[in-house]
C-alpha positions as CSV (number, residue, x, y, z in Angstrom):
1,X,141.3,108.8,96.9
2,X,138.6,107.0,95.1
3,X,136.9,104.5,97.8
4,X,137.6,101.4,96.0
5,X,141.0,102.5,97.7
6,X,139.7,102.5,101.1
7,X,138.3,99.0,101.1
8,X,140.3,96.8,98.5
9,X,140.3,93.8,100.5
10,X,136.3,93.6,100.8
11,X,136.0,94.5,97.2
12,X,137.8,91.3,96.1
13,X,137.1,89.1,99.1
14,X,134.2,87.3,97.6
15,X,136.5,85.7,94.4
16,X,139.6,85.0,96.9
17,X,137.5,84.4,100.3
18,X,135.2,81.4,101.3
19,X,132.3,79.7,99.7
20,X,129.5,82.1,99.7
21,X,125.7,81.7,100.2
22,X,123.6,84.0,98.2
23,X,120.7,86.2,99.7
24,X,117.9,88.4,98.4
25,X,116.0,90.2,100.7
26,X,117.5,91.9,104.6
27,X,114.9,89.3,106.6
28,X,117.7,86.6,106.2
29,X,120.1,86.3,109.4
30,X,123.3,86.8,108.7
31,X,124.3,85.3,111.6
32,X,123.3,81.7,111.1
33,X,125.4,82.1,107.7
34,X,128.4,83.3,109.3
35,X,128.3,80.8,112.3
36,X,128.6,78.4,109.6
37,X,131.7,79.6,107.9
38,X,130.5,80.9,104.8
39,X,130.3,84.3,103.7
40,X,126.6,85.8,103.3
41,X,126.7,88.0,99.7
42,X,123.6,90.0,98.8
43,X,122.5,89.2,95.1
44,X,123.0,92.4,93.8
45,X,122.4,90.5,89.2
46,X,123.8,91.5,86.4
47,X,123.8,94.9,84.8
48,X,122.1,93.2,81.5
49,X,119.2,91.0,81.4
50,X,119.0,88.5,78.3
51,X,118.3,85.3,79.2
52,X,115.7,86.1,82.4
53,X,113.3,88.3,79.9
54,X,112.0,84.7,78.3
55,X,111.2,83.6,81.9
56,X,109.2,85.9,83.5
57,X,106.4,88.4,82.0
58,X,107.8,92.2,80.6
59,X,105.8,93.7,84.4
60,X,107.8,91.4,86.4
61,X,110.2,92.7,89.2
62,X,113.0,94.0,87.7
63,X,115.7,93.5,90.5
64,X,114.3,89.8,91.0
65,X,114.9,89.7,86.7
66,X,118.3,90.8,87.4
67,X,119.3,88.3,90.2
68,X,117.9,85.0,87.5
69,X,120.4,86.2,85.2
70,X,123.2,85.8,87.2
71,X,122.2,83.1,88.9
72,X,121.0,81.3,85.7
73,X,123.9,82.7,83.4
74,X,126.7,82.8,85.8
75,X,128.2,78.9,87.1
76,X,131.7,79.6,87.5
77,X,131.2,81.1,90.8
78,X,131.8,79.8,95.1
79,X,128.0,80.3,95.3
80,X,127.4,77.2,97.8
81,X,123.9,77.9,98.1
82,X,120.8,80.4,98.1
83,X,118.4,81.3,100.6
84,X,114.9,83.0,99.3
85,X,112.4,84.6,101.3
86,X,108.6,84.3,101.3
87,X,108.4,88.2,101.1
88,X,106.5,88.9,97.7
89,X,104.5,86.6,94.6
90,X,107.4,87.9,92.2
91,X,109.9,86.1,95.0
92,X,107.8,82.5,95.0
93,X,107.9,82.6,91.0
94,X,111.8,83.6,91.1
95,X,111.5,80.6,93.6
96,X,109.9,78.1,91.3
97,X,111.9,79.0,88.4
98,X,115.0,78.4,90.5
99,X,114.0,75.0,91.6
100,X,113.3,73.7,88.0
101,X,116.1,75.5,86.1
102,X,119.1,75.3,89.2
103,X,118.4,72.0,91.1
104,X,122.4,71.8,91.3
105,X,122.4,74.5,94.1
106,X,120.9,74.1,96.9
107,X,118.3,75.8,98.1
108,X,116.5,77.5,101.6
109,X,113.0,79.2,101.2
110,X,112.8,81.0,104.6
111,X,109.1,82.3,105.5
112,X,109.0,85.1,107.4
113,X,105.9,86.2,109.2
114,X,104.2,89.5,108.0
115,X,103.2,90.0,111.8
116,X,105.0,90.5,114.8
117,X,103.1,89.1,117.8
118,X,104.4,86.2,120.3
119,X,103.2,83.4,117.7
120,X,105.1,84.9,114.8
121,X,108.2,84.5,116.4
122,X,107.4,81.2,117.8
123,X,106.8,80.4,114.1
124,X,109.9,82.1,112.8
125,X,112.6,81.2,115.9
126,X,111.6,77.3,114.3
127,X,111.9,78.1,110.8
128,X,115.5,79.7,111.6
129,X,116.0,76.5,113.4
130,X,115.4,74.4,110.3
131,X,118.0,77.1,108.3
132,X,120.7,76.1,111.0
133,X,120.4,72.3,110.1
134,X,120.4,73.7,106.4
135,X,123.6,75.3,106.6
136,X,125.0,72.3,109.3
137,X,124.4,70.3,106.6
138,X,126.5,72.2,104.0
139,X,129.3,72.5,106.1
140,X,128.8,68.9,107.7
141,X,129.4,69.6,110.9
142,X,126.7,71.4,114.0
143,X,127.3,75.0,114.5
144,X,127.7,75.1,118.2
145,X,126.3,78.3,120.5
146,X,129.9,79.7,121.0
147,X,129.7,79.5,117.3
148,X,126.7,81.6,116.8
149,X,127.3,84.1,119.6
150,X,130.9,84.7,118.2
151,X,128.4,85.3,114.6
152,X,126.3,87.4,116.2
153,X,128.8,89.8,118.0
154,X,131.1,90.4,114.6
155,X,127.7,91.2,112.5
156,X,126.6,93.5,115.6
157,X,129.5,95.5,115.1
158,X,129.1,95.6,111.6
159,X,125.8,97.2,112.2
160,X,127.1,99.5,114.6
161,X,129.9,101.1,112.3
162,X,127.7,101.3,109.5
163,X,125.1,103.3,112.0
164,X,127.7,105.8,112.9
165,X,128.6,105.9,108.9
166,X,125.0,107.3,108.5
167,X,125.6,109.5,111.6
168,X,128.2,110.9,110.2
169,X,126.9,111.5,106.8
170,X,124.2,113.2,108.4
171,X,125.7,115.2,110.5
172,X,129.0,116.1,108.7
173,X,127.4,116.5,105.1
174,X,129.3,116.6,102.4
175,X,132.1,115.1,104.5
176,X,130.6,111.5,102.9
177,X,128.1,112.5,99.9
178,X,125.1,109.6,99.0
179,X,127.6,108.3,96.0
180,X,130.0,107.3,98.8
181,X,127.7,106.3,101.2
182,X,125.7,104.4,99.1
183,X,128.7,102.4,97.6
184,X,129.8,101.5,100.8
185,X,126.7,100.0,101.7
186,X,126.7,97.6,99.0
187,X,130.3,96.8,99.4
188,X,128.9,96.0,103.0
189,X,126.4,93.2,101.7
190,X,128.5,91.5,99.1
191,X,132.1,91.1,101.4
192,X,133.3,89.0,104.0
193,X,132.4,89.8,107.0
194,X,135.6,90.3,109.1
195,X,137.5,92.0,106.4
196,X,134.8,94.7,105.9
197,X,134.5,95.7,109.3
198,X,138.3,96.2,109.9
199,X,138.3,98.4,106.5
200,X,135.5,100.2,106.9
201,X,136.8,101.2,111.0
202,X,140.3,102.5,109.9
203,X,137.7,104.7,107.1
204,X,136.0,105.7,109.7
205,X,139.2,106.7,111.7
206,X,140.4,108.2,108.6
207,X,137.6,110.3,107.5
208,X,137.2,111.8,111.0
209,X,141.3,112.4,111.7
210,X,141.8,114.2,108.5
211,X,138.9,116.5,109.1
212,X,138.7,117.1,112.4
213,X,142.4,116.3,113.9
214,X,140.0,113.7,116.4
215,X,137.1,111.6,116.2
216,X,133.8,112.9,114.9
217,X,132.1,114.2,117.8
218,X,128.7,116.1,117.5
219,X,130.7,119.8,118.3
220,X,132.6,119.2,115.5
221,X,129.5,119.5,112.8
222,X,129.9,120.7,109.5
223,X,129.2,124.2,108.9
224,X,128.1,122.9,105.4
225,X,124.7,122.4,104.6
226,X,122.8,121.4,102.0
227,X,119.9,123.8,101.4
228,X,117.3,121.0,101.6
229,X,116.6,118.0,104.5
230,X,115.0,115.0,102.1
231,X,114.2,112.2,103.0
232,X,114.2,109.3,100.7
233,X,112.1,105.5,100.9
234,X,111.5,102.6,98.9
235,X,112.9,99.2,98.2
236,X,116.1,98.1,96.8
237,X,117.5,100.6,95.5
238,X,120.9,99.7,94.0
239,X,121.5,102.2,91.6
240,X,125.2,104.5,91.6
241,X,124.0,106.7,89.2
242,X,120.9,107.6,91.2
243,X,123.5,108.3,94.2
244,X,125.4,110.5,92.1
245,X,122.9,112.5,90.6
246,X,122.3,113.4,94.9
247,X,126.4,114.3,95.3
248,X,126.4,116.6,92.0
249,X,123.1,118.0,93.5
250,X,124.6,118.8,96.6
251,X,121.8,117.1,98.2
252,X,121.8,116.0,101.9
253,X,119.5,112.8,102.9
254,X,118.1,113.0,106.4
255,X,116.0,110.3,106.5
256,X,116.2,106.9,104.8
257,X,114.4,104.1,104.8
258,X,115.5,101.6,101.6
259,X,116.2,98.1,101.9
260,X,119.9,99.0,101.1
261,X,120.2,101.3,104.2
262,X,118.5,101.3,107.6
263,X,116.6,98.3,107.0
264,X,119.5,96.5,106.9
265,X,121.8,97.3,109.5
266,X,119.3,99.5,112.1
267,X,118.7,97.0,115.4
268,X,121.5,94.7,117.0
269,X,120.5,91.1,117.8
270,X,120.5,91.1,122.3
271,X,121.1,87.8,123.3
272,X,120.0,88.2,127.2
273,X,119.9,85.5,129.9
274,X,117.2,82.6,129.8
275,X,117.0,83.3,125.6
276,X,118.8,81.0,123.1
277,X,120.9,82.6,120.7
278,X,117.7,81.8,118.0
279,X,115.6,83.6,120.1
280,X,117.4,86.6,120.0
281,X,118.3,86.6,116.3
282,X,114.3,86.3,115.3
283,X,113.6,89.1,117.7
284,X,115.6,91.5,116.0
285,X,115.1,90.0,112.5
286,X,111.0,90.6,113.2
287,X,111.5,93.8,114.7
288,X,113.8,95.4,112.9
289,X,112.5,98.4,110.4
290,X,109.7,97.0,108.2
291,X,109.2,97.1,104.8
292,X,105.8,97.4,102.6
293,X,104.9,93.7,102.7
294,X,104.2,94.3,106.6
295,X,101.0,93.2,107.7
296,X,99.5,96.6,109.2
297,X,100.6,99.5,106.8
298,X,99.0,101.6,109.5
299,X,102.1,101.0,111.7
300,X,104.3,101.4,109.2
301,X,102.9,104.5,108.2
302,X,102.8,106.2,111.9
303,X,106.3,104.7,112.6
304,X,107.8,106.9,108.8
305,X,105.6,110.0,110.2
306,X,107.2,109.9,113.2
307,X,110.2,109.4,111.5
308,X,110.2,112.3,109.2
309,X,108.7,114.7,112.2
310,X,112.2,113.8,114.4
311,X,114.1,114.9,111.5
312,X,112.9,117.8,110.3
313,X,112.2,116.9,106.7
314,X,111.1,119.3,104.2
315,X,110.4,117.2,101.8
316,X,110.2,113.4,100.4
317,X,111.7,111.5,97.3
318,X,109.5,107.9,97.0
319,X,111.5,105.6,94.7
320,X,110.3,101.9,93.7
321,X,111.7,99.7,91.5
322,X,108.8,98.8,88.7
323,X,105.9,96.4,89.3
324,X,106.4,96.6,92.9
325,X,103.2,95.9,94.3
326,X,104.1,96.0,98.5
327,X,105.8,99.7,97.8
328,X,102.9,100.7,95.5
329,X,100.3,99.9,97.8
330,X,102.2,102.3,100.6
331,X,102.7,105.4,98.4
332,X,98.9,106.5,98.4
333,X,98.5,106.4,102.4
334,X,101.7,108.1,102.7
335,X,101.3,111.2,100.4
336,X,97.9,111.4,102.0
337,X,99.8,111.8,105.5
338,X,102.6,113.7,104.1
339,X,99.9,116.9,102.3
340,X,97.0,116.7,105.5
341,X,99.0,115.7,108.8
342,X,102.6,117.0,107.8
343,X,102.3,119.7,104.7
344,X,105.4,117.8,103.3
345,X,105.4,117.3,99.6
346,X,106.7,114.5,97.9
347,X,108.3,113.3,95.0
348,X,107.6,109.7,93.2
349,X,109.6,107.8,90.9
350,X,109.7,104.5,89.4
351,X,112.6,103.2,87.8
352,X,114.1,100.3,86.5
353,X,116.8,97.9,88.3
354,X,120.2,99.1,86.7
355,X,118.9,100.7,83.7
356,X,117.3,104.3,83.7
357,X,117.3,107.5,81.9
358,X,119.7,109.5,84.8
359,X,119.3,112.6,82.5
360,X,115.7,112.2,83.2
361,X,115.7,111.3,86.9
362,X,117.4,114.4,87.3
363,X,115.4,116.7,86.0
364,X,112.4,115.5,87.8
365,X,114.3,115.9,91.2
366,X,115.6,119.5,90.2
367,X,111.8,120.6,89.4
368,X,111.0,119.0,93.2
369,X,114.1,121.3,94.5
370,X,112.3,124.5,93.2
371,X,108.8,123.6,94.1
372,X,110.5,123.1,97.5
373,X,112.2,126.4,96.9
374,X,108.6,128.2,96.2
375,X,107.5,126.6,99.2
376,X,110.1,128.0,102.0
């Protein structure tokens, strides 16, 4: 079965569901959204980019180039509104651009801190404050706290299925291969939220019965293995040919850290006594798994060494979208660590959003399998 056929619902949810409201970057809370009664759907653009190449200059971000288009081109569809983040310069110009060119949809620019110290979440807890009256005031009515503790519990367990996903795919391997990992995750960011977690539990049950005759336990591993543990980081990366290029490889990722991946569901929002609901969510918004626009790359960089040491990786794939300066700026440091603290090499490609040479991607990663090869 293909696994459009394990999650049809999801996949057509957002044309027959509710009014969505369109997101770009894993900083925005879900929650707030959902307590609301819309449907949060990750921006994932269009395939071709036309229009948005007159806008913005040829080194521009190609993912943020792909979002204008669809945003700009596309006006037949429930998008209520769009919440940006403060998290690069490409976002403020895609932000600009949007304001002059889209004034017909609303609009939230959320600015989230690059630190994480008391005042930064004093700062952020009020700017999510002033996205709930945003969102109260699409829906015209207050979202209450039942409301947005109901939210928060149904994205939780979202999290927490897609979490034992990755466990599984890591400790089943090929049980779920990257192409159908990697496609689920999407159809995880662009369907409504109910709907995806009851399909992607009775896949969960599915996978595991048919294999196993139980659920997946860890003394019921795989005997299958792929040859290599890689670890893989960057940004967005939203690309199924990339992910297939890993299945027909054979190739087992052990570590991720990508925008599409842990980053997004890794961390569940606590709400504990004597904390508002608020509170909670911009703790674990804050806290959650960092990208490169962090404040201290030094953190970031000992948090991925650690990281990589815990799971046993012999060696790393780097992938960044072009002309992204935050991932850019982290590659040097962490090759660095990766030859002098770690004796890990690494791999590092730069592609375009939706539009690369797969015949050439995979050639490069073949000639990292037998350096790695020379190497064991």
């Amino acid at each position: 079965m293909e696994i459009d056929d394990f999650f049809p619902k999801s996949i057509s949810s957002i044309k027959n569901g509710r009014d969505f409201i369109g997101w770009l970057c894993t900083y925005t809370p879900e929650e707030i959204i959902v307590a609301g009664g819309f449907t949060p759907y990750r921006m994932m653009g269009s395939l071709i980019t036309n229009k948005s190449e007159s806008f913005f200059p040829i080194n521009f971000c190609p993912y943020l180039k792909s979002a204008w288009e669809s945003l700009y081109t596309d006006r037949k569809n429930k998008l209520k509104a769009i919440v940006f983040t403060t998290s690069c310069d490409g976002m403020r110009r895609l932000i600009d651009t949007f304001r002059k060119y889209r004034p017909d949809i609303p609009a939230f620019v959320l600015d989230v801190p690059r630190k994480k110290d008391s005042a930064s979440l004093d700062y952020f807890r009020e700017t999510l404050c002033e996205f709930t009256r945003f969102i109260e005031e699409l829906r015209g009515q207050n979202i209450t706290q039942e409301e947005l503790i109901r939210a928060i519990e149904i994205v939780n367990k979202k999290r927490i299925l897609l979490k034992r996903l990755k466990e599984i795919y890591e400790s089943y391997f090929p049980l779920i291969d990257a192409s159908t990992y990697f496609k689920i995750m999407k159809i995880s960011m662009t369907s409504e939220l109910e709907i995806f977690v009851e399909e992607l539990e009775k896949y969960i049950d599915f996978v595991c019965s048919n294999s196993f005759g139980n659920s997946c336990t860890t003394n019921n591993k795989s005997t299958i293995n792929s040859w290599y543990n890689l670890g893989i980081i960057g940004n967005f990366i939203n690309e199924d040919r990339l992910w297939e290029i890993f299945s027909d490889l054979n190739l087992k990722i052990s570590f991720q850290d990508l925008c599409l991946s842990t980053r997004y569901f890794e961390n569940l929002v606590e709400v504990a006594s004597g904390k508002s609901p608020l509170q909670s969510i911009s703790e674990r918004y804050l806290k959650k798994p960092s990208c490169f626009r962090e404040a201290s790359l030094g953190q970031k960089l000992i948090e991925t060494e650690k990281s990589i040491r815990a799971n046993g990786i012999d060696g790393i794939i780097f992938i960044t979208l072009k002309f992204c300066d935050n991932t850019m700026y982290f590659f040097p440091l962490l090759k660095k660590a990766l030859l002098e603290r770690l004796k890990i090499p690494s791999l590092y490609l730069e592609i375009e959003y939706q539009n690369f040479s797969a015949g050439q991607v995979k050639t490069r990663i073949q000639a990292f399998l037998e350096m790695l090869e020379q190497t064991r």
